[in-house]
C-alpha positions as CSV (number, residue, x, y, z in Angstrom):
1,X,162.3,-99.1,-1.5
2,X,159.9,-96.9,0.5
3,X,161.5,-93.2,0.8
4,X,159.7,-91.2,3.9
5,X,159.5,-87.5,3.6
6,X,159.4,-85.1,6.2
7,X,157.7,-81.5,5.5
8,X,158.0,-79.1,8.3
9,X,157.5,-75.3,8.4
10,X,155.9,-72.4,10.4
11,X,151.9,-72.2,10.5
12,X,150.9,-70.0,7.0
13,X,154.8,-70.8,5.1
14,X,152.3,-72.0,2.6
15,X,153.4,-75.6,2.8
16,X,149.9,-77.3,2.8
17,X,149.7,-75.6,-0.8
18,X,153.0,-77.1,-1.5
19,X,152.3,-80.7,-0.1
20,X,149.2,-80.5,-1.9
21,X,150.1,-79.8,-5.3
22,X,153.1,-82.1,-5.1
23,X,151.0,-85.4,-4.3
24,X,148.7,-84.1,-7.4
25,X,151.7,-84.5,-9.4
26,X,153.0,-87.6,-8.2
27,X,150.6,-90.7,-7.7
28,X,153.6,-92.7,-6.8
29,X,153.7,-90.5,-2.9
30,X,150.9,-91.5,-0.2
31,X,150.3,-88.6,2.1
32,X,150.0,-89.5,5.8
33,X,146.8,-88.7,7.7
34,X,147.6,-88.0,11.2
35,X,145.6,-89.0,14.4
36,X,144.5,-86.4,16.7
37,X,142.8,-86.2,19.9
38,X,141.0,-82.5,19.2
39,X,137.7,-82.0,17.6
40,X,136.9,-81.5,14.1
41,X,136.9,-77.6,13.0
42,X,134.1,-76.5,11.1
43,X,134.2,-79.3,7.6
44,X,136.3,-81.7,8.7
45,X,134.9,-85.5,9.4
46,X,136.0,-88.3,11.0
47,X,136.4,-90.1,7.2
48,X,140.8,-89.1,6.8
49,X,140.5,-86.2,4.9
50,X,141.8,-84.2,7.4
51,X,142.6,-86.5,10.9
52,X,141.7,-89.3,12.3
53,X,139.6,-87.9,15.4
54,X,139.8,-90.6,18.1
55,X,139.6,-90.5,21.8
56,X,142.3,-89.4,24.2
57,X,142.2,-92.8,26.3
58,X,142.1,-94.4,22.8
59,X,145.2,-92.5,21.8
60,X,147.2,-93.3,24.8
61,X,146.5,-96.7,24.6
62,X,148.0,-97.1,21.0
63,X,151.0,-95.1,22.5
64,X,151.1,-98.2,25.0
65,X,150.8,-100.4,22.3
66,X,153.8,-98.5,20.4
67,X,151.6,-97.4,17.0
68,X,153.0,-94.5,16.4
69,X,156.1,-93.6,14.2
70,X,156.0,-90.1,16.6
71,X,153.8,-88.3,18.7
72,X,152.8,-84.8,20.1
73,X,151.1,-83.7,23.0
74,X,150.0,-79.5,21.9
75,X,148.0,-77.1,24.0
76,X,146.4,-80.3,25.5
77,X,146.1,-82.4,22.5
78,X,147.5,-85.3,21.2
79,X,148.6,-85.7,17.6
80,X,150.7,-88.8,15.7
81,X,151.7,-90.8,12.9
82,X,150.7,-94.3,12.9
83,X,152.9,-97.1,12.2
84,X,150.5,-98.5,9.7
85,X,150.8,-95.8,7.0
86,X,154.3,-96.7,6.5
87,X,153.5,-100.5,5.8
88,X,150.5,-99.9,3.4
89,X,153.4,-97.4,1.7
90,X,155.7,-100.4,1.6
91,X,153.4,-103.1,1.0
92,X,152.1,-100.2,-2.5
93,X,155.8,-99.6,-3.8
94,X,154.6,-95.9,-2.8
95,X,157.2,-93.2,-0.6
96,X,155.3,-91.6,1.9
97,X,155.2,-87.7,2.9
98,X,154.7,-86.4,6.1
99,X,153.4,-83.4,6.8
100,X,154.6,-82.6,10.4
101,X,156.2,-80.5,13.2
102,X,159.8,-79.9,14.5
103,X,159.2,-82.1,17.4
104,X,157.5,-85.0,15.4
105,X,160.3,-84.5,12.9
106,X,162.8,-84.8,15.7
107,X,161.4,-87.9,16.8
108,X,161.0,-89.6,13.6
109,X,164.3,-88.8,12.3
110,X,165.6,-90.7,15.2
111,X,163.4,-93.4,14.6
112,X,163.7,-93.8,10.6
113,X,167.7,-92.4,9.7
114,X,167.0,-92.3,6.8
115,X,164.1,-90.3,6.5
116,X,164.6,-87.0,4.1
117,X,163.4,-84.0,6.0
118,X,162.6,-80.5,4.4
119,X,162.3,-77.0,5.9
120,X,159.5,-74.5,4.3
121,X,160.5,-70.8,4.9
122,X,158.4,-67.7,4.0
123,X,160.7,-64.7,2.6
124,X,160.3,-62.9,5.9
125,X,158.4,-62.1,9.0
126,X,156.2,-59.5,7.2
127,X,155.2,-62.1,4.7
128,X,154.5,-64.6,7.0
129,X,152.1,-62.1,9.0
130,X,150.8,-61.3,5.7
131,X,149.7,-64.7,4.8
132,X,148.3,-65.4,8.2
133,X,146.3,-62.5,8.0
134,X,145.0,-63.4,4.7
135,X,143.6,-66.4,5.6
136,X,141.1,-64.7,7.7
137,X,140.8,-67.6,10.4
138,X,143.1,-67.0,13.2
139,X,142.2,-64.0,15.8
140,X,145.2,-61.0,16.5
141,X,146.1,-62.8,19.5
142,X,146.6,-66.3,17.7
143,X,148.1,-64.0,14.8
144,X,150.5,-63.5,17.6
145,X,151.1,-66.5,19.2
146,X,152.3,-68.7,16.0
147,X,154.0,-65.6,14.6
148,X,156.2,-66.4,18.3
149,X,156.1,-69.9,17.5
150,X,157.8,-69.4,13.8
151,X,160.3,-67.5,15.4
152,X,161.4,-70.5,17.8
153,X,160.9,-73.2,15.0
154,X,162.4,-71.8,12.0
155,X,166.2,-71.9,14.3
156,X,165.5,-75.9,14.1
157,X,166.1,-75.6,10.1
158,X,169.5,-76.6,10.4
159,X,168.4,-80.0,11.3
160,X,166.9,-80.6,8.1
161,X,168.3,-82.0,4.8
162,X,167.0,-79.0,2.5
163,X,165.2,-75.6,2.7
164,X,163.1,-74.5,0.4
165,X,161.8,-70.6,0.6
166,X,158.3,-70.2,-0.3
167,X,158.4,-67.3,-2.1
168,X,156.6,-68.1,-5.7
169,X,154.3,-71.3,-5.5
170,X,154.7,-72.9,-8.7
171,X,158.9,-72.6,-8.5
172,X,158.7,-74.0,-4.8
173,X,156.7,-77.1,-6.0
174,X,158.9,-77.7,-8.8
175,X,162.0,-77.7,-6.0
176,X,160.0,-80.2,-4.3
177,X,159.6,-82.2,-7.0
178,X,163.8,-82.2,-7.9
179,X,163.8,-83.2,-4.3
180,X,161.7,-86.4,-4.6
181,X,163.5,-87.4,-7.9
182,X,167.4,-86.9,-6.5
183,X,166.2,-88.9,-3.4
184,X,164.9,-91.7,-5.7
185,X,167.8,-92.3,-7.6
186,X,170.3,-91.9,-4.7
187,X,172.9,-95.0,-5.2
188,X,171.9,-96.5,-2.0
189,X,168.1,-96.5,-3.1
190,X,168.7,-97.8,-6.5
191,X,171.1,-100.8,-5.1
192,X,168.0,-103.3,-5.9
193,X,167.8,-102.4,-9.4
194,X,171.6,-101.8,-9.4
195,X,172.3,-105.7,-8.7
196,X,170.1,-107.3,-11.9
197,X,171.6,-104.9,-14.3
198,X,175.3,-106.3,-13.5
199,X,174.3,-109.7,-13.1
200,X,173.7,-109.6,-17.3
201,X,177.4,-109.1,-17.5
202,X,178.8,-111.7,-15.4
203,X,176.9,-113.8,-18.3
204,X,179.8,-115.7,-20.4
């Protein structure tokens, strides 16, 4: 059975490092490549690394053909999950993690009930600046404008099943990972291997 996890968290929380290290751990989690109607940034390709770049008139069409597990229209772009990453998931015996925002979140928890969603926090506002300023690619007034947006997204948290605070890398990813095995062997996740096991004893 296909689990989908849901990442969400404020722009330099430090959760692509997170994401990132936990699918290096576990081969048995596809990641989800989103679609986007913005250009590719300095390295990125049109190959899924990143996004899939497409057309805004292609986009819209696939939201008229119903494609997308959730979708995003921000500062004039569009942005979604296809349907299709969750059937090659299912059709792999793989979960599938999401690496998405409050809104997408929103809309796919709505759409998949079941879906297991998890909050990234940095310690603090002053971290969070801190981070952002060390990656050296956002100007002050950017700097500015997600450091607003963190304050408006991190009140969502209580919609999410967990939190994890990003405050030492390598303890965070291990809480991620003791996420990802409690939702595994949840009782309502394990009911198909459940059944076999008492079959053998209603053997005479």
């Amino acid at each position: 059975m296909t689990t989908v996890f849901i990442v969400s968290a404020p722009s330099g929380s430090g959760k692509s490092t997170l994401v990132n290290r936990l699918l290096e751990r576990d081969p048995l989690i596809d990641f989800s490549v989103s679609f986007t109607t913005r250009r590719p940034r300095g390295q990125e390709r049109n190959d899924g690394g990143s996004y899939h770049f497409i057309e805004r008139a292609e986009f819209e069409a696939r939201i008229a053909r119903d494609e997308f597990l959730e979708y995003a229209e921000v500062f004039g772009n569009y942005y979604g999950t296809h349907i299709g990453v969750l059937e090659n998931a299912r059709a792999a015996g793989h979960d599938l993690l999401l690496d998405i925002d409050v809104q997408g979140a929103r809309q796919l928890k709505e759409r998949i009930p079941d879906a297991v969603s998890i909050f990234v926090l940095a310690p603090s506002r002053e971290i969070l600046e801190k981070r952002l300023r060390a990656r050296s690619e956002d100007s002050e007034e950017v700097i500015a404008r997600r450091l607003k947006e963190a304050a408006g997204e991190i009140r969502n948290y209580a919609a999410y099943d967990y939190v994890v605070i990003n405050e030492r890398v390598e303890e965070s990813v291990r809480t991620l990972e003791a996420i990802v095995t409690a939702e595994r062997v949840k009782r309502v996740r394990m009911e198909r291997r459940i059944s076999p096991i008492l079959a053998t004893f209603d053997r005479p």
